[in-house]
C-alpha positions, -999 to +999 in steps of 0.1 A: +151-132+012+149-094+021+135-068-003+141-031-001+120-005-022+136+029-035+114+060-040+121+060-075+108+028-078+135+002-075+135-027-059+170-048-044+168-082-026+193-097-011+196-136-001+224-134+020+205-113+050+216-079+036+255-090+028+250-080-005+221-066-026+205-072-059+207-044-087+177-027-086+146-038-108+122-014-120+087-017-103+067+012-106+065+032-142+068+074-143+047+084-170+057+118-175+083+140-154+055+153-129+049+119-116+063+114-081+058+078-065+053+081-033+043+062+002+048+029-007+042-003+011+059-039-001+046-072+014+062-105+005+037-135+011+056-156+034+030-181+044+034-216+031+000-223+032-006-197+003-008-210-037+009-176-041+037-181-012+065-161-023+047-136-048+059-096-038+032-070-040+042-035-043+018-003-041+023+035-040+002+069-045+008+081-081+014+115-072+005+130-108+008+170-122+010+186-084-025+184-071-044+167-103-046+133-095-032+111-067-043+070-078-033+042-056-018+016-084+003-018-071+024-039-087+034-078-081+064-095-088+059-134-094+097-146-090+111-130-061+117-096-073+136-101-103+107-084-122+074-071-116+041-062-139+024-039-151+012-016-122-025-019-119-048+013-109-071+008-073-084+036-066-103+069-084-073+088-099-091+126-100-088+149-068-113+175-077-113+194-041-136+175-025-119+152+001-108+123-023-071+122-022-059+088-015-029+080+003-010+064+029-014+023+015-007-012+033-002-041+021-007-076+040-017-112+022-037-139+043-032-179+045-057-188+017-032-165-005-060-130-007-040-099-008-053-065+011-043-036-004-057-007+023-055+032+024-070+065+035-096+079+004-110+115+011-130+105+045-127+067+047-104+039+053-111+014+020-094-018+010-097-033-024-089-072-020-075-098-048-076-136-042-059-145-075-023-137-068-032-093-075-041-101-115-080-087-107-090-065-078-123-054-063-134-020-064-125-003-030-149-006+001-151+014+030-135+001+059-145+026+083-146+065+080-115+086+091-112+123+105-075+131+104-057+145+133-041+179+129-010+183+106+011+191+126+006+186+161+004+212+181+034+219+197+050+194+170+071+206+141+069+168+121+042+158+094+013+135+107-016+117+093-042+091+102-030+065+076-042+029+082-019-004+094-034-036+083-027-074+093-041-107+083-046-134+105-021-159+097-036-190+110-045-217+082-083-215+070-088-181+089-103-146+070-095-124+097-081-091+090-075-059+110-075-023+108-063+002+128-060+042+127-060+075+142-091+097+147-095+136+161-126+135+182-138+161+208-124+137+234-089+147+213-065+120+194-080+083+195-071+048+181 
């Protein structure tokens, strides 16, 4: 099965290897007209190891009223994308000027069926984690702290960021999970 996410927040699959696609399904909600979904990341659990093998976790930055708030919410779809919940809030929603916007999430599941939902919070790299299938997660914890690299470039005329990739170790019984970004230091750009 292959899924593909829309920025306005439908989802397609298709089961013939992109032949033909799904309608899409709503997965994401739009509160009022400010609200702008944006930089999402979908992950389908395909280990067959997991109790939650097949489940389809979507999240996004809740871009809401231009500058007010920015929350990291996800959403999970239990039968293969033909519906998904409620979307749940991660992260702090209130961007006050001080460094906490959040954006830039990744999402990756492990054998045992835990999902990772990681992204870049004011000066840190946090994941908040849920090992029953995405109904509870934990509050987020600080991976590792971040200093962004200069947007743009210079010399560049494209956007950049330090945003976060994730993966899981998919190896049965294994907790292993990585995280890797970019840093400015006075040595210049580093992984």
């Amino acid at each position: 099965k292959r899924i593909l996410f829309g920025n306005d927040g439908g989802v397609s699959y298709s089961d013939d290897n992109g032949a033909t696609w799904s309608s899409p399904v709503l997965a994401t909600t739009k509160n009022n007209p400010n609200d702008f979904n944006d930089k999402e990341a979908i992950w389908v659990d395909d280990l067959a190891s997991s109790p939650y093998f097949g489940r389809v976790y979507l999240s996004w930055t809740e871009f809401r009223a231009a500058g007010q708030s920015e929350p990291v919410m996800v959403s999970v779809s239990t039968n293969g994308g033909n519906s998904f919940s409620a979307p749940k809030q991660l992260s702090p929603a209130g961007n006050n000027g001080t460094g906490n916007g959040r954006q830039g999430s990744m999402v990756r599941s492990g054998p045992d069926g835990t999902v990772y939902v990681a992204w870049e919070q004011g000066f840190d790299q946090v994941v908040s984690v849920s090992r029953d299938g995405g109904r509870n997660w934990t509050r987020p914890r600080a991976i590792g702290p971040v200093d962004d690299i200069p947007d743009p470039l210079p010399g560049a005329n494209f956007r950049t960021d330090s945003f976060l990739s994730i993966a899981a170790d998919p190896r049965p019984a294994s907790t292993s999970v990585w995280a890797s970004w970019v840093n400015e230091t006075p040595a210049g750009t580093r992984v």
